[in-house]
N, C-alpha and C positions, 0 to 999 in steps of 0.2 A: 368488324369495323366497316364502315360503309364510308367509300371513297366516290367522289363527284372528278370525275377523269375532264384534265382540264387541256388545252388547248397549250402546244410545244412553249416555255422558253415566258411563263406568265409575266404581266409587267406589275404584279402585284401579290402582295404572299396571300398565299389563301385564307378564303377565311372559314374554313371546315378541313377537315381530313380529303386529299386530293391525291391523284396521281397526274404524274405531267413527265415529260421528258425535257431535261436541259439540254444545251450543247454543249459538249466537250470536248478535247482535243481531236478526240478519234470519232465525234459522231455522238451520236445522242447519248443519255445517259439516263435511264428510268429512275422516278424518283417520285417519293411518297413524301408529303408535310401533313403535321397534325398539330393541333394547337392548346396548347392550357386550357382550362376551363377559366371562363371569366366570370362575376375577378375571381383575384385572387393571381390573376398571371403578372409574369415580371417583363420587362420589356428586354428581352433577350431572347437567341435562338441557338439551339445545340446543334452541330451538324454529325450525325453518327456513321463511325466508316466500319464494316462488316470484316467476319474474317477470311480468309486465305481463299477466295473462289478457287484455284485446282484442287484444293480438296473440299469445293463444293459449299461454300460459304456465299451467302447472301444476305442482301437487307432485310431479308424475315428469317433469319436464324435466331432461335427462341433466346440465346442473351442477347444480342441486340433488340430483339422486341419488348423485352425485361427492361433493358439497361434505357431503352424510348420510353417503355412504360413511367420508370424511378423518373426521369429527370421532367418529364409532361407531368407528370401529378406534382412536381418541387414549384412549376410555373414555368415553366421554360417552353415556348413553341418548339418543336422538333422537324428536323430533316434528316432523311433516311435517303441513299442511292445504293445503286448496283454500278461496281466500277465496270471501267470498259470489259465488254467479251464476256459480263456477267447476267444473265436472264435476258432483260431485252436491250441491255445496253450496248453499242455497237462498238469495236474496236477488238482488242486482244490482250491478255495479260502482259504486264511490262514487269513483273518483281520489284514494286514499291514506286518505279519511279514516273510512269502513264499514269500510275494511282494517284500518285501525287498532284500530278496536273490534274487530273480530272477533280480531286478536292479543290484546288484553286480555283476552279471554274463553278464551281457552287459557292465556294464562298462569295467568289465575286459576283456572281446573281443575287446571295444573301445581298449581299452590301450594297445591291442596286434598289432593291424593296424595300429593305429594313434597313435605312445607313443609320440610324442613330441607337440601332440595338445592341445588346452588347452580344457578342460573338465566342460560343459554348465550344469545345469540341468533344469528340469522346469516341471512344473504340471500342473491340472485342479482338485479342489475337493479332494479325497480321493489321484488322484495322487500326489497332492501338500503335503499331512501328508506324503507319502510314498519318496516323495525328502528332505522334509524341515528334516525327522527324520536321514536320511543317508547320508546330502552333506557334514559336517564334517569331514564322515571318511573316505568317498568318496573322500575328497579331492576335489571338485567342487570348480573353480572360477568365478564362478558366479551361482545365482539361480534365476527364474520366478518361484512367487506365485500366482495362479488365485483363488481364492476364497478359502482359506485353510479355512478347515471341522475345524475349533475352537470348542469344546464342545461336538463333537464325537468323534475324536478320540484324547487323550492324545498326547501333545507335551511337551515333556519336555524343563524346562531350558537349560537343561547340554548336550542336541543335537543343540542346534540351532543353525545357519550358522554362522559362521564368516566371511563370503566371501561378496561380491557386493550382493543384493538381495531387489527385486523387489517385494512388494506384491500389485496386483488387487484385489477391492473388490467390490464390484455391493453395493450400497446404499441401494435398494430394494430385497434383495437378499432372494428368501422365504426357503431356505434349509439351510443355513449358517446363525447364527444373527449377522448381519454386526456388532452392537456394542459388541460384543463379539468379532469380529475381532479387533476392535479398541481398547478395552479396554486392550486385549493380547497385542497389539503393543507397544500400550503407557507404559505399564511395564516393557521394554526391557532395559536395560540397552545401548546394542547396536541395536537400532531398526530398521528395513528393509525401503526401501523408500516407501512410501505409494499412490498408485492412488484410489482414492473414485469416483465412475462414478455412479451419479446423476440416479436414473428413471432404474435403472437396476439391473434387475433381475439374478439370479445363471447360467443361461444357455445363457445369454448378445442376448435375443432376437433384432432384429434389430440392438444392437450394436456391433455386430462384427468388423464391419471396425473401427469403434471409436475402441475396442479393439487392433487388429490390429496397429493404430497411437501412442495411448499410450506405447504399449511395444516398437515398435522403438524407439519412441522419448528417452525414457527411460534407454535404456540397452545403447545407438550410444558409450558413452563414456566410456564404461565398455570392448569394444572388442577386440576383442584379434589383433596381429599384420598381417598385408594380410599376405595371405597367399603364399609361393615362387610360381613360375612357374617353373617345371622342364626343 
């Protein structure tokens, strides 16, 4: 991937694969945007949150790079960051809740470039608690769930999406207990669409591209409308 490294805080989304730094609560925040191919793109942007940085989670952990790959080829521009305290982003880990703000602060730069696009979220692990707890107020229509951390961290009822939302959960999964994912599901009053992928572990060894298939096939009729040509 060839990134055009762009100047702190842009007043405008890019229009190639970039790296730039936002401001966050605690200081900057590295971040990578890449865009659909045109046409064929939809006038919408996903913002993707990574998993668990202490145990080493970044915005180029290969499902998140997967889970950007699926939803950029569906037509969706994408945005990738490193929360605070993570690669070059400045600050320190907060357990959910700095993470939180520092999403809010991308969104809100989203919403300052793109206000009339419609607004994706999505996760992997601790990033999936860190969307699933914020797409509410965020106002997200639509969310991707890869493996949400059930039983580490607190998900309340009275956050959970109302929006289109997709949860992935590896059947084999040795970090997350899939039927702990299941059993949260099935209590939902309104509950998320569910993929169970057979022989697969938290980190979708070997199955990535099955990954990859799964969310398109998934999100195709959830997307937003193409996007104009100027």
């Amino acid at each position: 991937m060839n990134l055009t490294e762009l100047p702190d805080d842009p007043t405008d989304f890019p229009e190639q694969a970039a790296s730039f730094a936002l401001s966050g609560p605690a200081g900057k925040l590295e971040t990578l945007s890449e865009i659909a191919d045109r046409p064929g793109a939809r006038a919408g942007v996903v913002v993707i949150c990574h998993p668990n940085p202490v145990q080493g989670g970044t915005m180029r952990n290969k499902v998140v790079t997967m889970l950007e790959r699926s939803l950029r080829e569906s037509g969706l521009d994408t945005i990738r960051f490193n929360f605070r305290g993570t690669g070059e982003s400045e600050g320190s880990y907060d357990d959910g809740d700095g993470e939180s703000d520092d999403l809010a602060a991308v969104v809100a730069w989203l919403r300052r470039v793109r206000p009339h696009d419609a607004l994706w979220l999505a996760g992997f692990s601790f990033g999936s608690y860190v969307t699933i707890r914020n797409a509410t107020k965020l106002q997200a229509q639509a969310l991707v769930s890869i493996a949400p951390p059930v039983g580490r961290w607190e998900l309340a009822n009275d956050v959970l999406p109302n929006c289109p939302w997709l949860v992935v959960m590896g059947e084999a999964d040795e970090v997350v207990e899939p039927q702990a994912v299941f059993d949260w599901i099935d209590g939902m009053d309104q509950p998320p669409e569910l993929i169970r992928m057979p022989d697969t572990g938290h980190f979708f060894h070997r199955r990535l591209m099955d990954l990859r298939g799964a969310v398109k096939h998934a999100v195709r009729d959830w997307l937003p409308e193409p996007r104009s040509v100027a």
